[in-house]
C-alpha positions in Angstrom: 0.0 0.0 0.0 0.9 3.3 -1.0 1.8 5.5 1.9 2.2 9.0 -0.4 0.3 11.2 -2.2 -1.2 10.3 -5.3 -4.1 8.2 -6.9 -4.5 4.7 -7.4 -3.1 3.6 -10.9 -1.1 6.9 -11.6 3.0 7.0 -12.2 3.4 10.8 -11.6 3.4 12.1 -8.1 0.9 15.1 -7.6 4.0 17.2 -6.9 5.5 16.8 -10.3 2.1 17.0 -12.4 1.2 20.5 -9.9 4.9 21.2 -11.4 4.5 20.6 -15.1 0.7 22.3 -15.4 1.3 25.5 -13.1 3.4 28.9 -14.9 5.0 30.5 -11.9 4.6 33.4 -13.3 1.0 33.4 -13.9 0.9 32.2 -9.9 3.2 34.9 -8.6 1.8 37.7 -10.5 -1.6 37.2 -9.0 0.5 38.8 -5.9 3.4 40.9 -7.9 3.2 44.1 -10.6 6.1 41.9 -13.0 8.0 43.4 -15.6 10.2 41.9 -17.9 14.0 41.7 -17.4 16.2 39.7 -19.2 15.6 37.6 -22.0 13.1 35.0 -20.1 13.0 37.0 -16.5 10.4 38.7 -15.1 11.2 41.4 -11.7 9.1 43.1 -9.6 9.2 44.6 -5.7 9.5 41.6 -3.3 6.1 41.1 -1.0 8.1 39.6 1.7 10.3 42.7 2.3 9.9 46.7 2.1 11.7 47.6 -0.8 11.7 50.3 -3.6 14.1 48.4 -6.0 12.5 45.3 -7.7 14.8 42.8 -6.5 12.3 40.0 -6.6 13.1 37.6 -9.8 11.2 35.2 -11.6 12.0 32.5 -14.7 9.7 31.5 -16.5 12.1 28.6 -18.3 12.9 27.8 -14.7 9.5 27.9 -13.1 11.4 29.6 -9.9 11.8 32.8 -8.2 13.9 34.8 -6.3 14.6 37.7 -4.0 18.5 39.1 -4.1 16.9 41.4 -1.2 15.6 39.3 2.0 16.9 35.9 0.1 13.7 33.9 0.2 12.9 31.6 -3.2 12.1 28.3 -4.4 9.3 26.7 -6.7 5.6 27.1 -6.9 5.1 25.8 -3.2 7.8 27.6 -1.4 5.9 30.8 -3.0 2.3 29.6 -2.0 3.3 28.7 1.4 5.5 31.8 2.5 2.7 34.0 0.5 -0.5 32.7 1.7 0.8 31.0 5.3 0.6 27.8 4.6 2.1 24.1 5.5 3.4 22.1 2.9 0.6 19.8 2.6 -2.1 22.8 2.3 0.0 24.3 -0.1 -0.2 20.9 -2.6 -3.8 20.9 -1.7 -4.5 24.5 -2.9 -2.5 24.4 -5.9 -3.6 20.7 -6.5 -7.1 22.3 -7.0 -6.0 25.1 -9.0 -4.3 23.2 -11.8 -7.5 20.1 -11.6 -4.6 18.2 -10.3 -5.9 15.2 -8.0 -4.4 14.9 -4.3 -5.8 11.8 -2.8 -4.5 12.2 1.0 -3.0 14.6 3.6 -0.8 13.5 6.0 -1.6 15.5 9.2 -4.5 15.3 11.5 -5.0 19.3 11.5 -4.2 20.0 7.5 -7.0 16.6 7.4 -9.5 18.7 9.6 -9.2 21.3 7.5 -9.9 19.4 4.2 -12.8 18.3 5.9 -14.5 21.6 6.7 -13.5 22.6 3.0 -15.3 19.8 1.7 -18.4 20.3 4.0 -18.9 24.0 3.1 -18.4 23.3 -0.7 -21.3 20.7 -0.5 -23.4 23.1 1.8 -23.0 25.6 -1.0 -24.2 23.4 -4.0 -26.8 21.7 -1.6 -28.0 26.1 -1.3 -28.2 26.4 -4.5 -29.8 23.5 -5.5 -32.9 24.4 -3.5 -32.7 27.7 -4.7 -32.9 26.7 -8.4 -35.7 23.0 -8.0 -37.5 23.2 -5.2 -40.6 24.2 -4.7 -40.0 25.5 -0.3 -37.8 28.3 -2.6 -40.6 30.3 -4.2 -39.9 33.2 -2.4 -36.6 33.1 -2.4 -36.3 33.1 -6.2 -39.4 35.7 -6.1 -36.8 38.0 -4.0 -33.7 37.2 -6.0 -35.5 38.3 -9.2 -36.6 41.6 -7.1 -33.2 42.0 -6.9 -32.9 41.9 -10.3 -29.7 39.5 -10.1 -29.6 37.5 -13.2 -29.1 33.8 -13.4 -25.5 33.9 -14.4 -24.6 36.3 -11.5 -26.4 33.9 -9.1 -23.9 31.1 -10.0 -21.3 32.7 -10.2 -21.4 34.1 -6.3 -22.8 31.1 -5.6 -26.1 31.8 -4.0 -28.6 29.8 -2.9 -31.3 28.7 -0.3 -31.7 27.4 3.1 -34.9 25.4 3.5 -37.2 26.0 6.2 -36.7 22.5 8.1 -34.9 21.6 10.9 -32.3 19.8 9.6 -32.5 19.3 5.8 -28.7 20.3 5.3 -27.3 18.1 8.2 -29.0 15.1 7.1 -27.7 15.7 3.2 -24.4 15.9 4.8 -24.4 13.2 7.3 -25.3 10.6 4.5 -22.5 12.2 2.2 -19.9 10.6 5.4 -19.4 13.8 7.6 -19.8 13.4 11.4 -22.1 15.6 13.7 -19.0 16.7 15.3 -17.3 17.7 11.5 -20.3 20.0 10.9 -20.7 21.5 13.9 -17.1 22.5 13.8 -17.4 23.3 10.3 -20.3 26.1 11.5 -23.4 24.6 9.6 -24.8 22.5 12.3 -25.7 22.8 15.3 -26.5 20.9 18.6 -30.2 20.2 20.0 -30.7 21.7 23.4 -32.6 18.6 24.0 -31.7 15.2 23.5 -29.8 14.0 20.4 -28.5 15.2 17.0 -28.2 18.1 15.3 -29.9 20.9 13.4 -29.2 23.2 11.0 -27.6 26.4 11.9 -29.9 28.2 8.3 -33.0 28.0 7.8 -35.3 30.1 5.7 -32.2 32.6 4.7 -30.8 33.7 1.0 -27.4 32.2 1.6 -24.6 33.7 0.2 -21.2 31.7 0.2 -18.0 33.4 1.9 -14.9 32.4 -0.1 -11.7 33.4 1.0 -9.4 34.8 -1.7 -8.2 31.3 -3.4 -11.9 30.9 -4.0 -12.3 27.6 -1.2 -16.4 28.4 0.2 -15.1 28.8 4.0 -18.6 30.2 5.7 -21.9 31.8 4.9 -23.8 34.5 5.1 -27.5 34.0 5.5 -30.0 36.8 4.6 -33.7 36.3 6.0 -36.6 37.4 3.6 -39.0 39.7 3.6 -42.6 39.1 3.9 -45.0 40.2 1.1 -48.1 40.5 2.4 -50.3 44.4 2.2 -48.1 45.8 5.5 -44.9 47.3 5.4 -42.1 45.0 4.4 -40.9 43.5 7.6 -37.7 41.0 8.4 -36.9 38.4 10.7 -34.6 39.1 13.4 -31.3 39.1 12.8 -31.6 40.0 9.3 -28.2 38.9 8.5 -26.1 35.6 9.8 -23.1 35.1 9.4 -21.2 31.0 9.7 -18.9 30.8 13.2 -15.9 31.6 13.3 -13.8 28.1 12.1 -10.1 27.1 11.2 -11.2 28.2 7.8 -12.8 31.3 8.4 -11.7 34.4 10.5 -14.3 36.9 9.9 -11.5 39.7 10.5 -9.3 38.1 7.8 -11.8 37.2 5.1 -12.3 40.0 2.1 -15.7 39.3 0.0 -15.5 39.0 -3.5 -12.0 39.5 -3.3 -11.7 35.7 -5.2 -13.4 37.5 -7.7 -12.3 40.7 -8.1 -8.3 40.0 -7.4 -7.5 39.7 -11.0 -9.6 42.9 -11.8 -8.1 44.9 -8.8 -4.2 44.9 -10.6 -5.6 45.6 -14.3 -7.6 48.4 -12.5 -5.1 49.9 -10.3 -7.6 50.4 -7.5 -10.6 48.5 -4.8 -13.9 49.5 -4.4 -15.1 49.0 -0.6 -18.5 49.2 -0.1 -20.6 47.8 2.7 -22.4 44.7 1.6 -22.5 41.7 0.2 -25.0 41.9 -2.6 -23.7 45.3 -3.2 -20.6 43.6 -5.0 -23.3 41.3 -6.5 -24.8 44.6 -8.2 -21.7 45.8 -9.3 -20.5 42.9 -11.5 -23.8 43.9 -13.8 -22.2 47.5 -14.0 -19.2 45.9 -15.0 -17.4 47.1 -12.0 -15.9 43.6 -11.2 -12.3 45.3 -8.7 -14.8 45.6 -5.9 -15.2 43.9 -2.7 -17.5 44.4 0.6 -16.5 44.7 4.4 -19.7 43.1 5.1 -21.2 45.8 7.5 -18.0 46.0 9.5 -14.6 48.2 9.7 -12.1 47.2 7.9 -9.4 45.0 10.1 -5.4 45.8 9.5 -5.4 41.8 8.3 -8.0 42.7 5.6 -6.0 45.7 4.2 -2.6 44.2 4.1 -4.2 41.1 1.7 -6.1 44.1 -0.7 -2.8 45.6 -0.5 -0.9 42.3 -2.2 -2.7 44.1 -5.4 -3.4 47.3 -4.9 -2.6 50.7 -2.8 -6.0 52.6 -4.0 -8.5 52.1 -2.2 -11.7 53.8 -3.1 -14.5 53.9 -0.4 -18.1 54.1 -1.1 -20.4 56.6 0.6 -24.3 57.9 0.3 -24.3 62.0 0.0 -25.0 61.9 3.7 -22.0 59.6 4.5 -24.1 57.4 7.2 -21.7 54.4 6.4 -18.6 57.4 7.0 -18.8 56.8 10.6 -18.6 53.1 10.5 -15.9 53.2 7.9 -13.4 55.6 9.7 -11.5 53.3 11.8 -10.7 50.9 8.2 -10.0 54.6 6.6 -7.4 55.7 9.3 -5.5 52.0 9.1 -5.5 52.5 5.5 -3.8 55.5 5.2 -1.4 54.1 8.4 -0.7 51.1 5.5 -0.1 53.7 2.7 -3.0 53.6 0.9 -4.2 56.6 -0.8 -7.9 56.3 0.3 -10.0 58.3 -2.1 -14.7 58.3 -2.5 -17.2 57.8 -4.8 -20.0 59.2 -3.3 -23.6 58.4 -4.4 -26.4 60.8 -5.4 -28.5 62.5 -2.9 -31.1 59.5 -2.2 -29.2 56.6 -3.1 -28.8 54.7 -0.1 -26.2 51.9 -2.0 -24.4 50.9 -4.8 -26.9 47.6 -5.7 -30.1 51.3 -5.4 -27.9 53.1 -7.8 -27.3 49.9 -10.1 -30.9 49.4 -10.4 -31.5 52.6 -11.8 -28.1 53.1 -13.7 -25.2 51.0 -14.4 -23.5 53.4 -16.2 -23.9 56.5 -13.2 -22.5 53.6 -10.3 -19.4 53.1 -13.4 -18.9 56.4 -13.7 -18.8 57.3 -10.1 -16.0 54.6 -9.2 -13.8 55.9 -12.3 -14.0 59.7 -10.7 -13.6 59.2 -7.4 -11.9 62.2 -5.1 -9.5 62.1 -2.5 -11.2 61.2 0.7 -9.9 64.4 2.5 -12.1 66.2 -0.3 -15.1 64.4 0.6 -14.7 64.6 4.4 -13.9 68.8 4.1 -17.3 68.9 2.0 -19.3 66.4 4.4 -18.1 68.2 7.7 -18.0 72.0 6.5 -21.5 71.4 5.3 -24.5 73.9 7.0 -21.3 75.2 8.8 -20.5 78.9 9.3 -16.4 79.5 9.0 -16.7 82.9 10.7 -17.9 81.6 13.5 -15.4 80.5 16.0 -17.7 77.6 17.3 -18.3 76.2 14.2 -14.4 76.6 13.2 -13.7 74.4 16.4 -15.5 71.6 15.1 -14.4 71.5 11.5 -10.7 71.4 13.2 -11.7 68.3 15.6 -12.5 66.2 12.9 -10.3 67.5 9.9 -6.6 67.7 11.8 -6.8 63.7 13.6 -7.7 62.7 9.7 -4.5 64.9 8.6 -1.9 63.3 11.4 -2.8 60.4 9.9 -1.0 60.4 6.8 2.2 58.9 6.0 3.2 61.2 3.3 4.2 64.5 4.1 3.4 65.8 0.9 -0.1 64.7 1.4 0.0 65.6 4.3 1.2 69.3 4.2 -1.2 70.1 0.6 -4.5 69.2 3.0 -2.9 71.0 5.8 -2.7 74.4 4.0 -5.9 73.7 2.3 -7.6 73.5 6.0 -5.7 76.1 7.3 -7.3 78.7 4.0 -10.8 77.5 5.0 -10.3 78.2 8.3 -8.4 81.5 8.2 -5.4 80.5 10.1 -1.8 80.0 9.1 -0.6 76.9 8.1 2.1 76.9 10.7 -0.6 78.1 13.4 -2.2 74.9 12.7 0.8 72.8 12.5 1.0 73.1 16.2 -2.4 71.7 16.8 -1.4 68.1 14.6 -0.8 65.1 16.9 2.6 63.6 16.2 3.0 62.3 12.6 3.7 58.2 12.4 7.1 57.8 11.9 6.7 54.6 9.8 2.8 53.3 8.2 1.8 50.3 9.8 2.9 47.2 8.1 2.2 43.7 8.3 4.6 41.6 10.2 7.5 40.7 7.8 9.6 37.9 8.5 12.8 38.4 5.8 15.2 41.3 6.0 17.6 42.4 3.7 20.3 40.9 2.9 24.2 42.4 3.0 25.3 42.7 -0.6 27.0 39.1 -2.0 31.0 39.5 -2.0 33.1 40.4 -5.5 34.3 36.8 -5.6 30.5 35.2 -4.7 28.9 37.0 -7.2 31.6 35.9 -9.7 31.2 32.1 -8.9 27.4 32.5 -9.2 27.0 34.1 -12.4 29.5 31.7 -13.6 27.9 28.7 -12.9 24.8 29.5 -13.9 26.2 30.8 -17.2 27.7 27.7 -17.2 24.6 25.5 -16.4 22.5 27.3 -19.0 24.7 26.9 -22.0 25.3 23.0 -22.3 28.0 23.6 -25.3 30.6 25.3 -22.9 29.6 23.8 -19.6 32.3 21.4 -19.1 34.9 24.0 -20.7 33.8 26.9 -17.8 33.1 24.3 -15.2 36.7 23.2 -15.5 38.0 26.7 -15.8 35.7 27.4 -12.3 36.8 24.1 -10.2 39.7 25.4 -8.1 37.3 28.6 -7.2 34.6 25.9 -6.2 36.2 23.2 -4.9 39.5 23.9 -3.0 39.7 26.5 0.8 42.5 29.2 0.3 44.6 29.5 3.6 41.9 31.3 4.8 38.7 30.5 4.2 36.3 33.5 1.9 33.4 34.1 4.4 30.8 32.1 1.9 31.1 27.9 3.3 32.6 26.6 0.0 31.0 23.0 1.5 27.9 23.8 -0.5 29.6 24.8 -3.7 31.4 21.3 -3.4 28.2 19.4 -3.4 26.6 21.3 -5.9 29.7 21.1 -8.5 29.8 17.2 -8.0 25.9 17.2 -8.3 26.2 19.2 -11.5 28.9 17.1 -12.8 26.9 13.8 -12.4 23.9 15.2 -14.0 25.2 16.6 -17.4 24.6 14.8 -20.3 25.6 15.9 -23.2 23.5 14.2 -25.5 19.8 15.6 -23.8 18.4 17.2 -27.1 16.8 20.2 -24.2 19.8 20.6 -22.2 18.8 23.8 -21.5 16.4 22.7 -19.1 17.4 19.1 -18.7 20.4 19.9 -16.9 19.0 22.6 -14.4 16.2 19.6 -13.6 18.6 17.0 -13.0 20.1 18.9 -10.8 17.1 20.1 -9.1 16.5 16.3 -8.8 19.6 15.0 -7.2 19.2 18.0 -4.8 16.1 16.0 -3.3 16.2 14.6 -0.2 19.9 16.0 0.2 20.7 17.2 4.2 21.4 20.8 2.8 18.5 20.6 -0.2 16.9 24.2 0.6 20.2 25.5 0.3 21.5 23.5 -2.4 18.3 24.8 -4.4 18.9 28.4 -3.3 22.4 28.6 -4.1 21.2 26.6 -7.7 18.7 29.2 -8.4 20.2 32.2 -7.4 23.1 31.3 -9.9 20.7 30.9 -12.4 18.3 33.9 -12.4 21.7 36.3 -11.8 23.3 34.8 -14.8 19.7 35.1 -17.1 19.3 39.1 -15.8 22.9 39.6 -16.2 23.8 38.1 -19.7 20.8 38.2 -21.2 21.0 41.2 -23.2 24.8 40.6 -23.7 25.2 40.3 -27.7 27.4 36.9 -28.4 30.3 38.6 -28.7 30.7 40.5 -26.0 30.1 37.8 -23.8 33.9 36.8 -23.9 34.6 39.3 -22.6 32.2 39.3 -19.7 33.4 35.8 -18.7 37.5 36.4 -18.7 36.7 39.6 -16.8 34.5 37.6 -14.1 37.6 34.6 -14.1 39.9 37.7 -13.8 38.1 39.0 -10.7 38.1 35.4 -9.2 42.1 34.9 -9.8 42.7 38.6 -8.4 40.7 38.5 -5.1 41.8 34.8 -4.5 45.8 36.1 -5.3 44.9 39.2 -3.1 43.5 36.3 -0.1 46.1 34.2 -0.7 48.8 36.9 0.2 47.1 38.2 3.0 46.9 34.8 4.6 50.4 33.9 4.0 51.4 37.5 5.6 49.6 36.6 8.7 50.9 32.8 8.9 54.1 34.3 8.5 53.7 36.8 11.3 52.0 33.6 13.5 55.1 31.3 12.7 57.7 34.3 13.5 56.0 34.7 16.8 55.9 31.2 17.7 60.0 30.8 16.8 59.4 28.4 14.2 62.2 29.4 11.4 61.4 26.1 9.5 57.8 26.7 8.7 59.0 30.6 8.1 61.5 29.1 5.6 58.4 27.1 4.2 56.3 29.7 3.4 58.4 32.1 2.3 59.3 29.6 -0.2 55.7 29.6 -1.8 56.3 33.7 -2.2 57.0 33.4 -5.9 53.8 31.7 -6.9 51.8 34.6 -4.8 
């Protein structure tokens, strides 16, 4: 019995086939602004560090990436797992899914658990919207979805469905499908009887939207309770909305709606919409305004704004004319200008109360609005100077109390300094006057926790072995000729030793040596995969692999635009560099053995290497 991953009857492990059907850079640059560099590179500005330079490297030939900054790299999984927090196993699973590659087993209790709850919520959702679509308890709910005027296509493609009005419906679908009681009231859909037992169903008689998190996996719901249509006022249940618990999948303060959506759309844009609900978004994506997501009735957490900000730093908030949802959206405003975000508004026309209101009576105004939006220190100066009088000193007062927090808020001082003088005008005060009254600017915008530094510049001789080899490694006709040329700088400590460990080097240039072949028809590629393989399982493999790739990507961004014959001239000036700095090393060592063995009376080993003078 198999004891991997894998399924039943297949030769290629899941790994490999994620490997061969995934384009790294397609993956990465759902995260990174790339631009080309090289002849096959792509660079952009590392997520895993704060950096102005692009640094961060990607090959597509390769299928790897690399930061010369903070020094993290690897394949597809070493990206998924540092970008997204994820173990190894998760990591196969996600990307499994995203290439339609099958992964038949995890091999932890907790990633299992998690696998579980996936799977539960998934079949939750099509159970939803199966009852939404054929059965006849759904009436209304359809009646109200058409009220709603959200066609059939928008409907599947959010995923929304309906919750019958029965006790337990749902938990019985689920329970014959294999999932315990205990699974699905973890999982948030069930939920113990008071009395006796067995469960229930956490929804009942509720429009149920699905919450996906940004990879798309359905981690929670929101249920929405329906009107009554009867000759009084339209009336709801209490609550109107309910939202799933909070799980191992879903963390209400982490989870973005619509953002698996609207990701793609957010970097071709250049900017977010944030509005306040759910169906809001829904609305939108019939405007054609698909980079917008919703904070579901709540501020805006600091978690939440550092994932929009993986592809974006726009953010444009949505407000009525009488900015009731301002007050509410102030404390996501102020962390998103603390994050860097320039935070601008598209605010709706006097008695629109929402986006999905204004969609209803015209797509093309809501389009419109979110293409002009203003600064938001335009639309809060206009929203709290309104009905005021600026020659009164009262009325002054409380236009300063809630313009100058909003101005100590920003990062920039540019920014900062153009909306201070503009207050200052309106207010009839100097600028500098004013000044006084700002609460200490933030030294630094809050950013999310960041694991990888910077990393001291490589040495004159370390950069020369690297581009080297992986000039070497990429060009299959002279690789034994360089390789041979490169040995004693690979292979062999000077006196004293260079502060890079030449212990990897050693492994790698015997690994490399065993894997050329000089008849592979693609040794382009061949070779760097051969290597890559032998590099499995090794004690050192993650730094075998970094040392491979870094080699690599520095030699395709270096030479890559190098016309063939200047490239001869590159190489004996990097071979040049090696035999001066190791000639330069090589002295300085023998000066201080020589001043050691003087010290310590020993004229024989003096005589010894004084005699290898000549050669230095």
């Amino acid at each position: 019995m198999s004891l991997g991953y894998g399924r039943l009857g297949d030769s290629m492990d899941p790994k490999d086939e994620i490997k061969q059907k995934i384009d790294i850079v397609e993956l990465v640059g759902e995260y990174v602004q790339l631009k080309v560099a090289g002849s096959s590179g792509l660079k952009g500005l590392c997520p895993f560090h704060g950096e102005k330079t692009p640094s961060f490297h990607v090959s597509r030939d390769r299928q790897i990436w690399h930061c010369f900054g903070c020094g993290e790299g690897g394949d597809c999984f070493a990206f998924t797992m540092k970008m997204d927090g994820m173990s190894f196993p998760e990591a196969l699973m996600h990307l499994g899914k995203k290439t339609g590659v099958e992964v038949r087993r995890l091999p932890t209790v907790e990633t299992n658990a998690k696998s579980r709850m996936y799977q539960v919520n998934e079949l939750a959702q099509k159970f939803f919207r199966k009852v939404l679509l054929d059965s006849g308890s759904a009436a209304s709910a359809r009646a109200y979805v058409e009220s709603r005027a959200i066609p059939l296509e928008l409907a599947e493609l959010f995923g929304i469905g309906f919750a019958p009005d029965e006790w337990d419906a749902l938990s019985q679908f689920l329970r014959k499908r294999g999932f315990s009681e205990v699974e699905l009231i973890e999982a948030g859909v069930s939920l113990k009887k008071k009395s006796g037992v067995g469960v229930i169903d956490r929804f009942r008689n509720r429009l149920m939207i699905p919450l996906r998190d940004h990879h798309g996996n359905t981690v929670g719901f929101t249920g929405r309770s329906l009107p009554t249509y009867n000759l009084q006022p339209t009336t709801f249940d209490s609550p109107k909305y309910m939202n799933s618990p909070e799980t191992p999948v879903y963390h209400k303060g982490s989870l973005v709606f619509g953002l698996d959506l609207a990701k793609r759309c957010i970097r071709e844009k250049g900017f977010v919409v944030i509005v306040e609900g759910n169906l809001d978004v829904v609305a939108s994506h019939k405007a054609y305004v698909e980079n917008i997501i919703a904070s579901s009735g709540t501020a805006l957490t600091q978690d939440q704004l550092i994932l929009l900000k993986r592809y974006t730093e726009t953010a444009v908030f949505a407000f009525d004319a009488d900015a009731a949802g301002f007050a509410a959206a102030k404390k996501g405003i102020s962390l998103a200008r603390g994050l860097g975000f320039d935070v601008r508004a598209a605010i709706l026309p006097d008695g629109v109360k929402d986006p999905d209101e204004l969609v209803q009576k015209d797509p093309t105004a809501w389009k419109n609005l979110v293409e002009k939006s203003v600064p938001i220190m335009e639309f809060l100066i206009a929203h709290v100077t309104k009905g005021k009088d600026l020659r009164q000193v009262d009325d002054k007062r409380v236009v300063a109390k809630e313009l100058l927090p909003a101005i100590s808020e920003m990062s920039s001082v540019v920014e900062r300094e153009h909306w201070l003088q503009i207050v200052a005008d309106l207010l009839s005060i100097s600028s500098d006057q004013l000044r006084s009254s700002l609460q200490p600017k933030p030294s630094e915008p809050l950013k999310p926790s960041q694991p990888s530094t910077p990393l001291k510049p490589l040495p004159k001789d370390e950069q020369a072995r690297r581009l080297l080899f992986g000039y070497a490694i990429q060009t299959s006709s002279q690789f034994q000729t360089i390789l041979s040329r490169l040995e004693p700088f690979l292979t062999s400590y000077n006196l004293q030793p260079t502060t890079y460990d030449l212990s990897l080097w050693i492994t790698l240039y015997k690994l490399s040596r065993s894997a050329y072949d000089p008849s592979s028809q693609a040794a382009k590629t061949s070779h760097f995969s051969r290597i890559r393989t032998l590099t499995s399982g090794h004690p050192h493999q993650e730094a075998l692999e970094a040392l491979l790739d870094t080699s690599l990507l520095m030699a395709e961004e270096t030479f890559g635009d190098i016309p063939e014959s200047q490239m001869l001239q590159q190489i004996e000036h990097l071979f040049s560099l090696l035999n001066t700095l190791s000639t330069s090393r090589d002295r300085e060592a023998l000066a201080r053995a020589l001043r050691q063995a003087e010290l310590a009376g020993d004229e024989e080993e003096v005589k010894r290497l004084l005699s290898t003078m000549p050669r230095l």
